[in-house]
C-alpha positions as CSV (number, residue, x, y, z in Angstrom):
1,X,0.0,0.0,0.0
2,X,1.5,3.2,-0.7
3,X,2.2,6.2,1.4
4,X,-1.0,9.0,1.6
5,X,2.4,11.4,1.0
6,X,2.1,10.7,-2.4
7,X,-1.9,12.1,-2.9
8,X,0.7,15.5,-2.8
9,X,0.3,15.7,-6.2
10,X,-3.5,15.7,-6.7
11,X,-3.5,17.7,-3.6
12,X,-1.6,20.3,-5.1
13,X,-3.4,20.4,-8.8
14,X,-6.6,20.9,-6.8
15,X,-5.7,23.7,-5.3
16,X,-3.9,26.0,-8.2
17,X,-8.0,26.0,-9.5
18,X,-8.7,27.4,-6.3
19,X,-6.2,30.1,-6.6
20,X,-7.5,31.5,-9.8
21,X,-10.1,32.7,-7.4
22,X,-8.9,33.2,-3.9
23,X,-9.2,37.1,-2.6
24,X,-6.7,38.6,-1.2
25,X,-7.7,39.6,2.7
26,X,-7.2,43.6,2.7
27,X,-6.9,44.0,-1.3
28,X,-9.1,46.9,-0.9
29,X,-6.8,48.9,1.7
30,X,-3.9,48.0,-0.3
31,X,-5.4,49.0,-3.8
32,X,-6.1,52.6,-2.3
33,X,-2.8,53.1,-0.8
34,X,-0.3,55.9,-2.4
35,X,2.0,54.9,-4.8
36,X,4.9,55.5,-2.4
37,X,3.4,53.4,0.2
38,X,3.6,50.7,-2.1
39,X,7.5,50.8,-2.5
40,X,7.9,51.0,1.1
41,X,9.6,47.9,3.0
42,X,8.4,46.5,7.1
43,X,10.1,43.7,8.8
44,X,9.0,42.2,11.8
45,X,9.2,39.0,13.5
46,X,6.6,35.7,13.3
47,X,5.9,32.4,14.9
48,X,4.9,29.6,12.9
49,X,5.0,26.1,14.8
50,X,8.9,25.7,16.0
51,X,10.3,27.9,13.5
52,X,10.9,31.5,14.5
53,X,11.5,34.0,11.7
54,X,11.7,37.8,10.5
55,X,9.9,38.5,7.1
56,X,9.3,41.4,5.3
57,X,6.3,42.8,4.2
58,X,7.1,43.8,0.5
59,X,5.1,44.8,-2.9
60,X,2.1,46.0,-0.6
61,X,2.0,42.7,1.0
62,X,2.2,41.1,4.1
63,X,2.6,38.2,6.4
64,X,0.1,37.3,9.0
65,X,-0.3,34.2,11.4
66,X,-3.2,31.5,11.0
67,X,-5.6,31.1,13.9
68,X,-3.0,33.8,15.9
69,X,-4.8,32.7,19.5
70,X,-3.3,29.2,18.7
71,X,0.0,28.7,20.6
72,X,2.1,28.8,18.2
73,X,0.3,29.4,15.2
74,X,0.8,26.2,12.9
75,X,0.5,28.1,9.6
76,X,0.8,31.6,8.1
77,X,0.1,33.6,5.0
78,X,1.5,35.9,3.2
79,X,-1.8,37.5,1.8
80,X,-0.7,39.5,-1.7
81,X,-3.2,42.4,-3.9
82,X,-4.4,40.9,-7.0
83,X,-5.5,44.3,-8.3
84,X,-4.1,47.8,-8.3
85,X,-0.6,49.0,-9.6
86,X,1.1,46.2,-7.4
87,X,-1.6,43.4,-8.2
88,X,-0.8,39.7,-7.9
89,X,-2.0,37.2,-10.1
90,X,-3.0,35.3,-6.9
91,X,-3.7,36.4,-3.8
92,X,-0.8,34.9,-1.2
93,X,1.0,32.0,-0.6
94,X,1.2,29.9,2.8
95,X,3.6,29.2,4.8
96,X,4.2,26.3,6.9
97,X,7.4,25.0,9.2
98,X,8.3,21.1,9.4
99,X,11.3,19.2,10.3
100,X,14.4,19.2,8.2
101,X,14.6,15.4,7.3
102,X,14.5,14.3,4.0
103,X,10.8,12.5,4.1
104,X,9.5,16.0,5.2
105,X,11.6,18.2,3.1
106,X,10.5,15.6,0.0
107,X,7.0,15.8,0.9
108,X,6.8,19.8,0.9
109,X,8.2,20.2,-2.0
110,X,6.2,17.3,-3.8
111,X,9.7,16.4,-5.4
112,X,13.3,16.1,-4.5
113,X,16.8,16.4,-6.8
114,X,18.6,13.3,-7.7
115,X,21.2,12.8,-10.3
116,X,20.6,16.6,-11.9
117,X,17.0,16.3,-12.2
118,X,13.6,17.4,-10.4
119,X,11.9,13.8,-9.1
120,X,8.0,13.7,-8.7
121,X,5.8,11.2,-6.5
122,X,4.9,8.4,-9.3
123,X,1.2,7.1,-10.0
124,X,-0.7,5.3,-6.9
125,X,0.1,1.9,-8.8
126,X,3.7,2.7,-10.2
127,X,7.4,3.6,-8.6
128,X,7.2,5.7,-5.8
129,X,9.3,8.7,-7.6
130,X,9.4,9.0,-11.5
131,X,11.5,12.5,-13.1
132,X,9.5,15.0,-14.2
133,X,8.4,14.5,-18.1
134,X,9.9,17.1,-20.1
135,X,6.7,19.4,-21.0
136,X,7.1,20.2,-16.6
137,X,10.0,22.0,-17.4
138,X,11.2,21.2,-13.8
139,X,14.3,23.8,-13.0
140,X,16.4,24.8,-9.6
141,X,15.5,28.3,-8.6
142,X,18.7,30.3,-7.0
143,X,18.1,32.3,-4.5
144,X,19.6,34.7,-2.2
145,X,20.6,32.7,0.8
146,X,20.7,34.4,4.5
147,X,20.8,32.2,8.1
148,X,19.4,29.2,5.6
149,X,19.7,26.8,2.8
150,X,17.2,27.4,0.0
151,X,16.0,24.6,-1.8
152,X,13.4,25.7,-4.3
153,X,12.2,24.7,-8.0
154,X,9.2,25.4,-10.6
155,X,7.5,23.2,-12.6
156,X,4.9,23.5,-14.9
157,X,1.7,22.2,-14.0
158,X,0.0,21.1,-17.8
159,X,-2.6,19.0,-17.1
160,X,-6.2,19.6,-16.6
161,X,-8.0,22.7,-17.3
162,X,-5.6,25.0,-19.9
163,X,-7.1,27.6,-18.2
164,X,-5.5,26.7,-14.9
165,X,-2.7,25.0,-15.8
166,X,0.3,27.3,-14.3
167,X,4.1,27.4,-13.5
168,X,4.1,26.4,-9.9
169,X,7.2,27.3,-7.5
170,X,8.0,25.3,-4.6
171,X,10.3,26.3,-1.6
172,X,12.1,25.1,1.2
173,X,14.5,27.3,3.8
174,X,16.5,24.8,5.9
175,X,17.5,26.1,9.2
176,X,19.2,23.7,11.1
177,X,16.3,20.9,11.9
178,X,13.7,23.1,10.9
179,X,12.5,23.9,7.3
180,X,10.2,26.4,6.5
181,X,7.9,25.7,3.6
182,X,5.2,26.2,0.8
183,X,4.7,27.1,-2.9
184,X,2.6,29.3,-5.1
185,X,1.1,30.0,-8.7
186,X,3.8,32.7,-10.2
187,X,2.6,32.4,-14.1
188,X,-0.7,31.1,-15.6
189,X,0.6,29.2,-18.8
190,X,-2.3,30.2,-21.1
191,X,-1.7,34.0,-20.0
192,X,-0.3,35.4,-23.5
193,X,1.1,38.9,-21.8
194,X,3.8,36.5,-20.3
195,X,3.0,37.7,-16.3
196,X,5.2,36.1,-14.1
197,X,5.2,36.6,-10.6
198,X,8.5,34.8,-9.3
199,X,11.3,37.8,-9.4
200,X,9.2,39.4,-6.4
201,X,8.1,36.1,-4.6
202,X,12.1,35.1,-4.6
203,X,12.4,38.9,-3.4
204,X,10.1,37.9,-0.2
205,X,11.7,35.0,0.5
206,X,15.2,36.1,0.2
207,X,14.0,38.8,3.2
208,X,13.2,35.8,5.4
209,X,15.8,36.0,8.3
210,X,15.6,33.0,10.9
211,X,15.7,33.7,14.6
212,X,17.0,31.2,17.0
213,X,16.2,30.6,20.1
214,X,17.5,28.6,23.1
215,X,17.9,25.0,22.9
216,X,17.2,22.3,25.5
217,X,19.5,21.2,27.8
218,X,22.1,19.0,25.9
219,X,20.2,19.2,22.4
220,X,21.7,19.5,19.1
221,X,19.9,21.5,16.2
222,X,21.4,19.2,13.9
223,X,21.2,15.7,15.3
224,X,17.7,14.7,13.4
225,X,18.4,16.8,10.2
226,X,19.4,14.3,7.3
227,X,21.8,16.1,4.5
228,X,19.5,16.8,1.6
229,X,20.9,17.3,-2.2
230,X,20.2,20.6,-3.9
């Protein structure tokens, strides 16, 4: 029987449809904002399960904690405008921390790097990973790396719907035995004015700036992380 990991895929196709329609919470405050407000740039510091982090709020965006009364919040969203002169073409991404093995890691970023190429989950009744087909276009995306290890790539989503198949870029920052994780829509593939999204999403990552706190008595931030290939 195989793993439920591997629905990740379906999972993941399901919801890019549900992104051509999601709102962005506060798109009307930011759509009548100044111009210059726009441009400006707010750091401040988050908790998202175990992982501890400073983000900044960029492109008229801005990060903000699921279910904030829960201790610690176990998810957060960076909610984006999808119209005005900064628009979106969704509305946010998520954001979500897990531990920095490679089962977890894998699982996040439905895929993992072998042998110089992107690997996917395989079909329910086939090999548990197959490499992406060629039409994916599966690629590493560099980014520019603070306190953590980026491991990020985009592939394009081309099944289904043309109108909601999309270029799709998942992340991972690796700090130490934490990882903090998600992935977004940054072009629709049927768009013919070419708008893509993933120069400013790497620019909000890249702001991401971990923040560590005391460990246990004894404890090792390292000693359950297994070395994952890039």
């Amino acid at each position: 029987m195989h793993s439920p990991i591997r629905l990740t895929k379906l999972i993941i196709r399901l919801c890019i449809a549900g992104l051509m329609a999601t709102p962005s919470i506060g798109t009307a405050a930011v759509e009548n904002s100044p111009p210059n407000l726009l441009k400006q740039t707010t750091t401040a510091e988050h908790v998202v399960g175990p992982c501890r982090f400073r983000i900044a709020n960029m492109f008229g965006g801005e990060f903000r904690e699921a279910h904030p009364d829960s201790s610690p919040p176990q998810q957060g969203s960076y909610y984006l405008p999808i119209t005005g002169p900064s628009s979106f073409l969704t509305g946010g991404f998520g954001l979500f921390c897990v531990e920095a093995n490679e089962e977890r890691i894998t699982s996040s970023l439905n895929g993992k790097y072998v042998d110089g190429r992107w690997w996917t989950y395989g079909p329910v009744d086939g090999p548990e990973f197959v490499p992406y087909e060629e039409q994916a276009k599966a690629r590493t995306i560099p980014l520019k790396e603070k306190n953590w290890t980026g491991i990020t790539y985009t592939e394009d989503a081309t099944t289904g719907d043309e109108r909601t198949q999309a270029r799709v870029f998942h992340f991972c920052l690796v700090r130490d035995a934490r990882a903090l994780c998600g992935y977004t829509v940054v072009e629709w593939l049927a768009d013919r004015k070419g708008r893509n999204d993933l120069d400013r999403i790497k620019a909000i990552l890249e702001s991401v700036e971990f923040v560590d706190t005391p460990l246990p008595a004894g404890g090792s931030a390292t000693s359950s992380v297994t070395k994952i290939e890039k």
